[in-house]
Structures are given as structure tokens and as C-alpha cells.
PDB file as gemmi writes it, atoms N, CA and C in Angstrom:
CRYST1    1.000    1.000    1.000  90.00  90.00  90.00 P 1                      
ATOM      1  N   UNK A   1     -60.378   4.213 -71.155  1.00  0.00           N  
ATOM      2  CA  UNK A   1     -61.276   5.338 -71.329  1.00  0.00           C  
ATOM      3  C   UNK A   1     -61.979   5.606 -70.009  1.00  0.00           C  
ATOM      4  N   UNK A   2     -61.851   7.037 -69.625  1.00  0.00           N  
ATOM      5  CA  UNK A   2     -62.625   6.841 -68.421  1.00  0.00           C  
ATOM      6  C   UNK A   2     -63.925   7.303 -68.466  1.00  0.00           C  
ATOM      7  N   UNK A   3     -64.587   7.332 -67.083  1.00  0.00           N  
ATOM      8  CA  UNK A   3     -66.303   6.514 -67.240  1.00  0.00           C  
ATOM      9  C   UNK A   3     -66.616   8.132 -68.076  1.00  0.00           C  
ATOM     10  N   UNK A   4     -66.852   9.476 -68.026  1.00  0.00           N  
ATOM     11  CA  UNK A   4     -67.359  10.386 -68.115  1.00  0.00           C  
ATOM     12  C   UNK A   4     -67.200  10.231 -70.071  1.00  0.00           C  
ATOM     13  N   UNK A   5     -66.329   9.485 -70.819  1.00  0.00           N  
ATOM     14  CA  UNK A   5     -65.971   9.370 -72.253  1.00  0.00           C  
ATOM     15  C   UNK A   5     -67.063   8.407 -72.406  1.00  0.00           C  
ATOM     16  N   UNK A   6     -67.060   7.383 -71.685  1.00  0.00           N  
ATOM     17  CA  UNK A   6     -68.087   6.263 -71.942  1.00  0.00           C  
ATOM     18  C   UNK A   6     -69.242   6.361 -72.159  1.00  0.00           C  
ATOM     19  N   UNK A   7     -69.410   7.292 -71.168  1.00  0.00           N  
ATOM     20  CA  UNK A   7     -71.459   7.881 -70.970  1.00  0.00           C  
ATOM     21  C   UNK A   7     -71.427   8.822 -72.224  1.00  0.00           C  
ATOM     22  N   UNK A   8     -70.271   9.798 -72.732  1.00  0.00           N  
ATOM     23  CA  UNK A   8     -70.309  10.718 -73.822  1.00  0.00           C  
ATOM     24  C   UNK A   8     -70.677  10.017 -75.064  1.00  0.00           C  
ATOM     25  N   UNK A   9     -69.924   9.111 -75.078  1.00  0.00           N  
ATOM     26  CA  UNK A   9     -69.678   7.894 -76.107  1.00  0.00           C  
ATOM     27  C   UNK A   9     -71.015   7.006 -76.608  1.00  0.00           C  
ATOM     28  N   UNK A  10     -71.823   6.722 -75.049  1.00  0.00           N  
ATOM     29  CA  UNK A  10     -72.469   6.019 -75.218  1.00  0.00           C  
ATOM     30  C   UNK A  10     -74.005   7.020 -75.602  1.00  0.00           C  
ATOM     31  N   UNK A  11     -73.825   8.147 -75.278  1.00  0.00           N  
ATOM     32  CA  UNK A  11     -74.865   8.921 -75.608  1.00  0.00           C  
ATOM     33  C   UNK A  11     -75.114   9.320 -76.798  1.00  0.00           C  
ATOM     34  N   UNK A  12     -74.052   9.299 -77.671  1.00  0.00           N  
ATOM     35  CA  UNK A  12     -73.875  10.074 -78.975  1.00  0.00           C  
ATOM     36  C   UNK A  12     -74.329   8.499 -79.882  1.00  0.00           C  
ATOM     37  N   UNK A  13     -73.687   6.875 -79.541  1.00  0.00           N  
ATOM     38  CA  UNK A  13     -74.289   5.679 -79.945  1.00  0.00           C  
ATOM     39  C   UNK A  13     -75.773   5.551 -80.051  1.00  0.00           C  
ATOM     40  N   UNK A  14     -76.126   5.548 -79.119  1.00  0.00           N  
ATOM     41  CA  UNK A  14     -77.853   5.639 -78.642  1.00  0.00           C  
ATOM     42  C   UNK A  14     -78.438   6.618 -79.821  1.00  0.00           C  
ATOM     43  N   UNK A  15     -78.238   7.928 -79.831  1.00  0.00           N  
ATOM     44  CA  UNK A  15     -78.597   8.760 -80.878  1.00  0.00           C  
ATOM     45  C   UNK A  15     -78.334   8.349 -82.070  1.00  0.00           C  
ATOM     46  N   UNK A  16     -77.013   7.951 -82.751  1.00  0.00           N  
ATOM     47  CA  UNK A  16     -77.168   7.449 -83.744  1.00  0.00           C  
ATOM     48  C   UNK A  16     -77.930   6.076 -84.142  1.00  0.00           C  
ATOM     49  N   UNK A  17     -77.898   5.480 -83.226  1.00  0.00           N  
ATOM     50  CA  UNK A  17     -78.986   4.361 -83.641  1.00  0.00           C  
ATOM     51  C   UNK A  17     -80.138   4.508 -83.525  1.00  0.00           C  
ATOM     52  N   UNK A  18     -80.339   5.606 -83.033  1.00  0.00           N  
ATOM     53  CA  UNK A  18     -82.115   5.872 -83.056  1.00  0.00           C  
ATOM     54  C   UNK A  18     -82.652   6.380 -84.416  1.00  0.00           C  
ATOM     55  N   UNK A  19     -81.008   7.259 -84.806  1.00  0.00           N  
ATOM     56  CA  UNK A  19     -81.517   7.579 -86.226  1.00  0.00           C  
ATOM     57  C   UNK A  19     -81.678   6.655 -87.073  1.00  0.00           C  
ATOM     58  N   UNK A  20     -80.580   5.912 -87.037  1.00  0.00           N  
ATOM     59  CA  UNK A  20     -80.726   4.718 -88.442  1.00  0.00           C  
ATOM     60  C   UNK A  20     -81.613   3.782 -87.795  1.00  0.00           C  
ATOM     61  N   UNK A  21     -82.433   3.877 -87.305  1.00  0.00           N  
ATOM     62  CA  UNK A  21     -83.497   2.147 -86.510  1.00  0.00           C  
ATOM     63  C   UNK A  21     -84.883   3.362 -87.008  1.00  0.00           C  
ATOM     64  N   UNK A  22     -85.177   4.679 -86.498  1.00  0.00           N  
ATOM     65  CA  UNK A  22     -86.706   4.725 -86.728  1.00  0.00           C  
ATOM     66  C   UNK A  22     -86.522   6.058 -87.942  1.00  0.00           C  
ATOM     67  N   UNK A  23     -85.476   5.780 -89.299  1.00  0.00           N  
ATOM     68  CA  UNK A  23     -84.994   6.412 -89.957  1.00  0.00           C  
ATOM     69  C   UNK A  23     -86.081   7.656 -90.280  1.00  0.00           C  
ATOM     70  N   UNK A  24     -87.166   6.590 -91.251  1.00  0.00           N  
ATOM     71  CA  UNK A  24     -88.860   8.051 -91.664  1.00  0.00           C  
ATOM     72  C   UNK A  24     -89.615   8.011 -90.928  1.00  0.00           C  
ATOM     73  N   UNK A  25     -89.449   7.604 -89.810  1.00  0.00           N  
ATOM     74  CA  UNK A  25     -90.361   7.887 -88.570  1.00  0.00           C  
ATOM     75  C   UNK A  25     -90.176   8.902 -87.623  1.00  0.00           C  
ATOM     76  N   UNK A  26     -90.831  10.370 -88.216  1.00  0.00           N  
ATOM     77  CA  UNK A  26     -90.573  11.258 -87.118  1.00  0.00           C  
ATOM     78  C   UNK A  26     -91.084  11.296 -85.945  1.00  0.00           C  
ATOM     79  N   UNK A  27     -92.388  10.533 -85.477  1.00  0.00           N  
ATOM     80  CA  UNK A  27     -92.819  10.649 -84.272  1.00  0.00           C  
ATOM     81  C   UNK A  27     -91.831   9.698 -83.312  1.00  0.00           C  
ATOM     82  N   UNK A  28     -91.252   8.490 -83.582  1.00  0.00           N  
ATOM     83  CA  UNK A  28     -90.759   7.507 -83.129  1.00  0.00           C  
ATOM     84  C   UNK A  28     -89.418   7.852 -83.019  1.00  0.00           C  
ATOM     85  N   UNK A  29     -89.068   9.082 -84.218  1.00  0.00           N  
ATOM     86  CA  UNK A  29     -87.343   9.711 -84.073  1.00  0.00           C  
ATOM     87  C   UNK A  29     -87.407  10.715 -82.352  1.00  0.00           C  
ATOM     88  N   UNK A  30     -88.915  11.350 -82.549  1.00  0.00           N  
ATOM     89  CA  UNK A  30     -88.940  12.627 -81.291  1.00  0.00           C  
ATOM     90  C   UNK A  30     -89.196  11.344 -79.930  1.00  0.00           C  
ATOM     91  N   UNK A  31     -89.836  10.921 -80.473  1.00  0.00           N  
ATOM     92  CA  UNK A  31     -90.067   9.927 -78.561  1.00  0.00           C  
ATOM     93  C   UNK A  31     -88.856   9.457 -78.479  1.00  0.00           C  
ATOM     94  N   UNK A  32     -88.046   8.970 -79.213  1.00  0.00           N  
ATOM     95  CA  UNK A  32     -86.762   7.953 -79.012  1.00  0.00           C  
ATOM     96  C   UNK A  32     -85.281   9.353 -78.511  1.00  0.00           C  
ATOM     97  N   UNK A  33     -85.794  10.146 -79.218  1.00  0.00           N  
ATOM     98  CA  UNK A  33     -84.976  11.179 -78.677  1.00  0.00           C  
ATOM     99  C   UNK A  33     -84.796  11.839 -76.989  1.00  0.00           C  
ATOM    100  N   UNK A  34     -86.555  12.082 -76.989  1.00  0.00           N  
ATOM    101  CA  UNK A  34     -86.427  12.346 -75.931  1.00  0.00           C  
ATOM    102  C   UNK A  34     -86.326  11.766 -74.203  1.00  0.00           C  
ATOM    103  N   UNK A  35     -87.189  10.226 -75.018  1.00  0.00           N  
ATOM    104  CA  UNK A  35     -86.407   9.046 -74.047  1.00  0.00           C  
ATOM    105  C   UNK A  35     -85.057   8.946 -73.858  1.00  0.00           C  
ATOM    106  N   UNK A  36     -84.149   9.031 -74.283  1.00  0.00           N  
ATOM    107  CA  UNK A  36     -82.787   8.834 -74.005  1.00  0.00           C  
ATOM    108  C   UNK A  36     -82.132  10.217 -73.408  1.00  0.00           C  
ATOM    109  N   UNK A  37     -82.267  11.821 -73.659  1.00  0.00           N  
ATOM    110  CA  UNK A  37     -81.770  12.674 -73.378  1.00  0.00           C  
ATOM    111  C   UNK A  37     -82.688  12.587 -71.720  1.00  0.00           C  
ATOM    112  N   UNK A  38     -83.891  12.211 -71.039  1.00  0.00           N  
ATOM    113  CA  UNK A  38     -84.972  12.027 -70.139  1.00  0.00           C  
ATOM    114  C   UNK A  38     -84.151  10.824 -69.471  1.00  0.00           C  
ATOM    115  N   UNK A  39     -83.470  10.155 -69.655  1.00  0.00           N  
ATOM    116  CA  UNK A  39     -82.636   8.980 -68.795  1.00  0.00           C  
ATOM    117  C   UNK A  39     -81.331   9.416 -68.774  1.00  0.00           C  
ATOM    118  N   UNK A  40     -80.518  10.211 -69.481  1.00  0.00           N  
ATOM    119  CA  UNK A  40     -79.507  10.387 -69.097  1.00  0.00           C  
ATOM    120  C   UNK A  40     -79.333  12.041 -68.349  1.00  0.00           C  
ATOM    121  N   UNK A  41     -80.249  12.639 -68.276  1.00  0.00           N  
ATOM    122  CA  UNK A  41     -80.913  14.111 -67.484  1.00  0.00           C  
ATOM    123  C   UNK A  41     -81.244  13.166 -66.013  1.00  0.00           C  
ATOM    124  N   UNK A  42     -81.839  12.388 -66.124  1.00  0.00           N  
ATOM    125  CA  UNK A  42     -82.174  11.540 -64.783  1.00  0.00           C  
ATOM    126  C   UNK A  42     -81.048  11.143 -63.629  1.00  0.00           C  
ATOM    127  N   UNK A  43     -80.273  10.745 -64.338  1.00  0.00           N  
ATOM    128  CA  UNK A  43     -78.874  10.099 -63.670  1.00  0.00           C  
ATOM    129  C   UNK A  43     -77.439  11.140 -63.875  1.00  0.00           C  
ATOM    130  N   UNK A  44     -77.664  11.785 -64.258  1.00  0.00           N  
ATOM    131  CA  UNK A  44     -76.855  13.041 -64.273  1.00  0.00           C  
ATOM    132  C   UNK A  44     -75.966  13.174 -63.260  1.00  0.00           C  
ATOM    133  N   UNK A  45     -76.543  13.582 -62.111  1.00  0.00           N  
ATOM    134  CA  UNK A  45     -75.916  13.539 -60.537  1.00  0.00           C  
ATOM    135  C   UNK A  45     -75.387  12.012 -60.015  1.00  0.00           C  
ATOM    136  N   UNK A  46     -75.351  11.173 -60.393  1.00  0.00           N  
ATOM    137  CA  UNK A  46     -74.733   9.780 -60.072  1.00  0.00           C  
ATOM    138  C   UNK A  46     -73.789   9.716 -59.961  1.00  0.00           C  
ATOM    139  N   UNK A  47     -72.819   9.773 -58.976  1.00  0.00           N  
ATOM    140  CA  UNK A  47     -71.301   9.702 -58.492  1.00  0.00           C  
ATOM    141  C   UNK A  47     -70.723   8.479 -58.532  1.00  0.00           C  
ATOM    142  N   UNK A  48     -71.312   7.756 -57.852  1.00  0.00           N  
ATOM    143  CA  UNK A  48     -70.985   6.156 -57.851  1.00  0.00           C  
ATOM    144  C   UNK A  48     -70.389   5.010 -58.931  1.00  0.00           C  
ATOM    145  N   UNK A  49     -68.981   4.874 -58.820  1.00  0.00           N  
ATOM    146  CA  UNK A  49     -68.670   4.551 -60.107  1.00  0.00           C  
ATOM    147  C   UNK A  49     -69.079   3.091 -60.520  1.00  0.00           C  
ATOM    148  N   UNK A  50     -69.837   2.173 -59.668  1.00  0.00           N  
ATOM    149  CA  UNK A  50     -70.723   0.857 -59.552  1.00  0.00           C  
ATOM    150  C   UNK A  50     -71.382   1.166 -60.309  1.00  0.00           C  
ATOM    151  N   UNK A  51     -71.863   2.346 -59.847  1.00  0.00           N  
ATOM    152  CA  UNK A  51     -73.695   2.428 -59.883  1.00  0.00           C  
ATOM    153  C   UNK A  51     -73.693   3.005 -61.809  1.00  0.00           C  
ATOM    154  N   UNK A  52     -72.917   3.712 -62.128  1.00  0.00           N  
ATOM    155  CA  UNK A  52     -72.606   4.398 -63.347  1.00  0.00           C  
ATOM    156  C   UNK A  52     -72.231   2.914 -64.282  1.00  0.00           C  
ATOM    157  N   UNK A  53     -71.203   1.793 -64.024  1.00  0.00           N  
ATOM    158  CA  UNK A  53     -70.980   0.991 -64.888  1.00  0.00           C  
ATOM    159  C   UNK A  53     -72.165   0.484 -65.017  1.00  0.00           C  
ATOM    160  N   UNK A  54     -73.067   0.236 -64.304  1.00  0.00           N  
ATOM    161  CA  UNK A  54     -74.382  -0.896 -64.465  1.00  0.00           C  
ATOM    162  C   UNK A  54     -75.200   0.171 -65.661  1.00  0.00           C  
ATOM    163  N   UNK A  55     -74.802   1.410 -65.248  1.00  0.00           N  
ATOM    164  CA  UNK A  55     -76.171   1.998 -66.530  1.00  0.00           C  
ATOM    165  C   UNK A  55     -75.549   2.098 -68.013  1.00  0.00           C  
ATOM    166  N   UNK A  56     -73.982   2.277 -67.780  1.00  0.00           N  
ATOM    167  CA  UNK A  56     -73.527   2.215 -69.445  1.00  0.00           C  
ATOM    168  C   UNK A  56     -73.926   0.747 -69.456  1.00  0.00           C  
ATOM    169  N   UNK A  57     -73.874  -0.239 -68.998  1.00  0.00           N  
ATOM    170  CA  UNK A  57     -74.346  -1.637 -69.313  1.00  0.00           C  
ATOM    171  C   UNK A  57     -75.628  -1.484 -69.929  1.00  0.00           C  
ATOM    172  N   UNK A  58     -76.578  -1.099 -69.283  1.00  0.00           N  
ATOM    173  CA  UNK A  58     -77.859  -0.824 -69.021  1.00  0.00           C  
ATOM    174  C   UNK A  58     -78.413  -0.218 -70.746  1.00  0.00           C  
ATOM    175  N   UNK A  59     -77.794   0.593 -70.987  1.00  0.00           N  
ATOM    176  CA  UNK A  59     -77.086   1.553 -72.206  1.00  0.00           C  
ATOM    177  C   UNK A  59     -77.058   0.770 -73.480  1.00  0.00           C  
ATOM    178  N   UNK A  60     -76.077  -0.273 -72.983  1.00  0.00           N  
ATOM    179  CA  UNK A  60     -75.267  -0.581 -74.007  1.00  0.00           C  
ATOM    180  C   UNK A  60     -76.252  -1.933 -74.693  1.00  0.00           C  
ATOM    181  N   UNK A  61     -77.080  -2.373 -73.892  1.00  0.00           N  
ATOM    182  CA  UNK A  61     -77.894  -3.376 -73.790  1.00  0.00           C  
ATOM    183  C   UNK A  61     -79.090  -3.094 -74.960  1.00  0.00           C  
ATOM    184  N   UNK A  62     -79.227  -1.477 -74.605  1.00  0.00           N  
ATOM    185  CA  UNK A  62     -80.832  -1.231 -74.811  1.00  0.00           C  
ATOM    186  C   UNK A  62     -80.350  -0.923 -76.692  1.00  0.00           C  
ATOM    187  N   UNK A  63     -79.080   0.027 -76.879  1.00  0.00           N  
ATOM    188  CA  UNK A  63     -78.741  -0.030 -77.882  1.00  0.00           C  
ATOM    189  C   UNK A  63     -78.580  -1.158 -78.740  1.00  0.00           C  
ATOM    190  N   UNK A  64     -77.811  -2.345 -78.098  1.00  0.00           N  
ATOM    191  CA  UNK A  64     -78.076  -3.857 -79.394  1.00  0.00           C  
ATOM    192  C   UNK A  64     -79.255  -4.390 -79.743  1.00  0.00           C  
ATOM    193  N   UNK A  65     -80.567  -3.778 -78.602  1.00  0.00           N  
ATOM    194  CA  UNK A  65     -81.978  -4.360 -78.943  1.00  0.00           C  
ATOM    195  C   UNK A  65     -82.507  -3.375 -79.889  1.00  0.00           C  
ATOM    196  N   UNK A  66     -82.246  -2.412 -79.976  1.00  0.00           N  
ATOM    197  CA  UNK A  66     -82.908  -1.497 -80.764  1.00  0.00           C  
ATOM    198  C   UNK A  66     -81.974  -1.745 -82.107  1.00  0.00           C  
ATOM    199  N   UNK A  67     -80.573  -2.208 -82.786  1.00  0.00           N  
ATOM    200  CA  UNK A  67     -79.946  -2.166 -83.444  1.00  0.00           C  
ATOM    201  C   UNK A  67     -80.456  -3.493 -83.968  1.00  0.00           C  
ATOM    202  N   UNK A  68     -80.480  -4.534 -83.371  1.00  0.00           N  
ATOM    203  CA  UNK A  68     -81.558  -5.787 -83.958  1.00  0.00           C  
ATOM    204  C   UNK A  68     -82.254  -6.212 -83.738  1.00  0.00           C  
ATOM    205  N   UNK A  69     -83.196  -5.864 -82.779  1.00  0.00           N  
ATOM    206  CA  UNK A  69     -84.445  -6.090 -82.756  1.00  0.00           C  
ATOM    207  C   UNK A  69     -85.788  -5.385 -83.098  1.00  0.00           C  
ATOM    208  N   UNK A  70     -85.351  -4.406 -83.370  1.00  0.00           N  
ATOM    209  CA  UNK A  70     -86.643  -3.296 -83.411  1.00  0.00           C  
ATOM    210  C   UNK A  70     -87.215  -3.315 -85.492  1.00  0.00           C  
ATOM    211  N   UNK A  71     -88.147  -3.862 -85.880  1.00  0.00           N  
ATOM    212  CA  UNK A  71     -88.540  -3.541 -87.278  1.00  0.00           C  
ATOM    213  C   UNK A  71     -89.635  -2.953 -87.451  1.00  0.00           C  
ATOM    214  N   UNK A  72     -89.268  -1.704 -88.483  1.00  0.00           N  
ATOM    215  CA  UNK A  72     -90.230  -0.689 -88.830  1.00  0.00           C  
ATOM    216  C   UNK A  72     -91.171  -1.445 -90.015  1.00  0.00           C  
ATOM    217  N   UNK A  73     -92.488  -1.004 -90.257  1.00  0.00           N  
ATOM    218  CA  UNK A  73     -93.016  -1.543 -90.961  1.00  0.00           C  
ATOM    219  C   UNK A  73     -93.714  -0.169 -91.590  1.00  0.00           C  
ATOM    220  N   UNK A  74     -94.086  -0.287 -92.902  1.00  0.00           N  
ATOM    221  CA  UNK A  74     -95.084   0.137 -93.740  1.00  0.00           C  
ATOM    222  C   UNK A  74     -96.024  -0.087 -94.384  1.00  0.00           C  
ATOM    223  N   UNK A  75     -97.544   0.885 -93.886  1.00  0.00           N  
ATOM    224  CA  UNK A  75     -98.791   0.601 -94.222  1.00  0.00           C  
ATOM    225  C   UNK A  75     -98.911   0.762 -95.578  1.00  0.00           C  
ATOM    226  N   UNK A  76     -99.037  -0.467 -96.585  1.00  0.00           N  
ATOM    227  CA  UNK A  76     -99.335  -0.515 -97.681  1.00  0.00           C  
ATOM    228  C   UNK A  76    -100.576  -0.709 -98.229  1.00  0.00           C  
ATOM    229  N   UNK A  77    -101.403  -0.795 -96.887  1.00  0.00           N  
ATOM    230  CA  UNK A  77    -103.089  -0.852 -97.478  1.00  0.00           C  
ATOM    231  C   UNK A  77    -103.654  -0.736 -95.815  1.00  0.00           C  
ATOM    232  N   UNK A  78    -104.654  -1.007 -96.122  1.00  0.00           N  
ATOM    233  CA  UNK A  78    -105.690  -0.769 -94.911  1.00  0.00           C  
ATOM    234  C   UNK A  78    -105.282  -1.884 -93.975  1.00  0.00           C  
ATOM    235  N   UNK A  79    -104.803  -3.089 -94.341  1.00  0.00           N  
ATOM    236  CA  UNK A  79    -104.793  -4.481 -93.385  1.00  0.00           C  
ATOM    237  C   UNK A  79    -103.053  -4.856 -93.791  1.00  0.00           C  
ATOM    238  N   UNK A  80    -102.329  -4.262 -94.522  1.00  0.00           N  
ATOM    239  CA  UNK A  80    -100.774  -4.404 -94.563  1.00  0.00           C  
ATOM    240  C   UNK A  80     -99.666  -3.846 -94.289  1.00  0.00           C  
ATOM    241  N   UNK A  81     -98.990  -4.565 -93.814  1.00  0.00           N  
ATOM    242  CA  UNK A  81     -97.588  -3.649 -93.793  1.00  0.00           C  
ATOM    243  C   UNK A  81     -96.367  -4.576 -94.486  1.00  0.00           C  
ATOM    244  N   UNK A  82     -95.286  -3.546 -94.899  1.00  0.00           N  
ATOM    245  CA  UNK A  82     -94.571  -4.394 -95.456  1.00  0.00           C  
ATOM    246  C   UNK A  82     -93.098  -3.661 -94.499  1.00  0.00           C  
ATOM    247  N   UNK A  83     -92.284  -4.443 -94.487  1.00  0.00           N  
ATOM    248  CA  UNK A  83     -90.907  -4.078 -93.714  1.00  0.00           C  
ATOM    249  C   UNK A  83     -90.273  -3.216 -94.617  1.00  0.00           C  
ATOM    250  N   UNK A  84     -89.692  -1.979 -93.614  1.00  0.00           N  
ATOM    251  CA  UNK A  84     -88.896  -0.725 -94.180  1.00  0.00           C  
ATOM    252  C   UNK A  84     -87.675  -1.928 -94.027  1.00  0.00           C  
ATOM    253  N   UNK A  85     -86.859  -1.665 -95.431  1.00  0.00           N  
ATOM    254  CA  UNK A  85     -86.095  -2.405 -95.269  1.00  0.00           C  
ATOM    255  C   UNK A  85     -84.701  -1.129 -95.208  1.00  0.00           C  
ATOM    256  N   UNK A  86     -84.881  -0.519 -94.243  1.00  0.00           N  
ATOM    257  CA  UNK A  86     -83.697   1.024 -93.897  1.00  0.00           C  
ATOM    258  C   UNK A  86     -82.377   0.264 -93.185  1.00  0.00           C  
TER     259      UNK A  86                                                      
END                                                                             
């Protein structure tokens, strides 16, 4: 696959996991959105095919932390939350 499928690939991943990770969270759906379209608008012009593998890395990294590491919680009282279990 070459690199320009990868970054396509990896852009359309990122989005979908932003959906299913901050599922009823619309403020956290718009920041997570626009963080990722704001980093890949950034590097846009990057020719360098080094410099391009390190950020699908970079990419690919940030996506498995957000796919298991990130848990949403819900305020069930003034002092609780209980885990969205989405």
C-alpha cells in the first residue's frame, strides 16, 4: 500500500475511533475531531517519505491509546461517576 493510502487509511481509523471511544460525548466528539483534521492539515505539505512513516507511526500509536486506554465516565450524582460501558 503506498504511503498516500496509509495516511487516507489512517485518517478515516482515527475518526472512527473517536466515534466509538467518546460515543455521547459531543464536546469530546468536536475537540477529538478537530484535533486530528488540525494535525493532519499541519503536515499536509510533508514530502519526506522518513519523515511521513514516523507520523503514520505516530498515528497509529495515538489510535491504540485512545482504543484502550481512554474511559468515559458518567455523573451519577454530585460526587459519582460510573463507567460508560460503550
Amino acid at each position: 500500500m503506498g504511503q498516500a493510502a496509509k495516511v487516507l487509511q489512517l485518517f478515516k481509523t482515527l475518526h472512527r475511533t473517536r466515534q466509538q471511544v467518546f460515543k455521547n460525548d459531543t464536546r469530546a466528539l468536536e475537540a477529538a475531531r478537530i484535533k486530528i483534521n488540525e494535525e493532519f492539515k499541519s503536515n499536509k505539505s510533508e514530502t519526506s517519505p522518513k519523515k511521513i512513516e514516523e507520523l503514520i507511526k505516530i498515528g497509529s500509536d495515538v489510535e491504540l491509546l485512545l482504543r484502550t486506554s481512554v474511559v468515559q465516565g458518567i455523573h451519577t450524582d454530585h460526587n459519582t461517576l460510573k463507567r460508560d460501558r460503550a
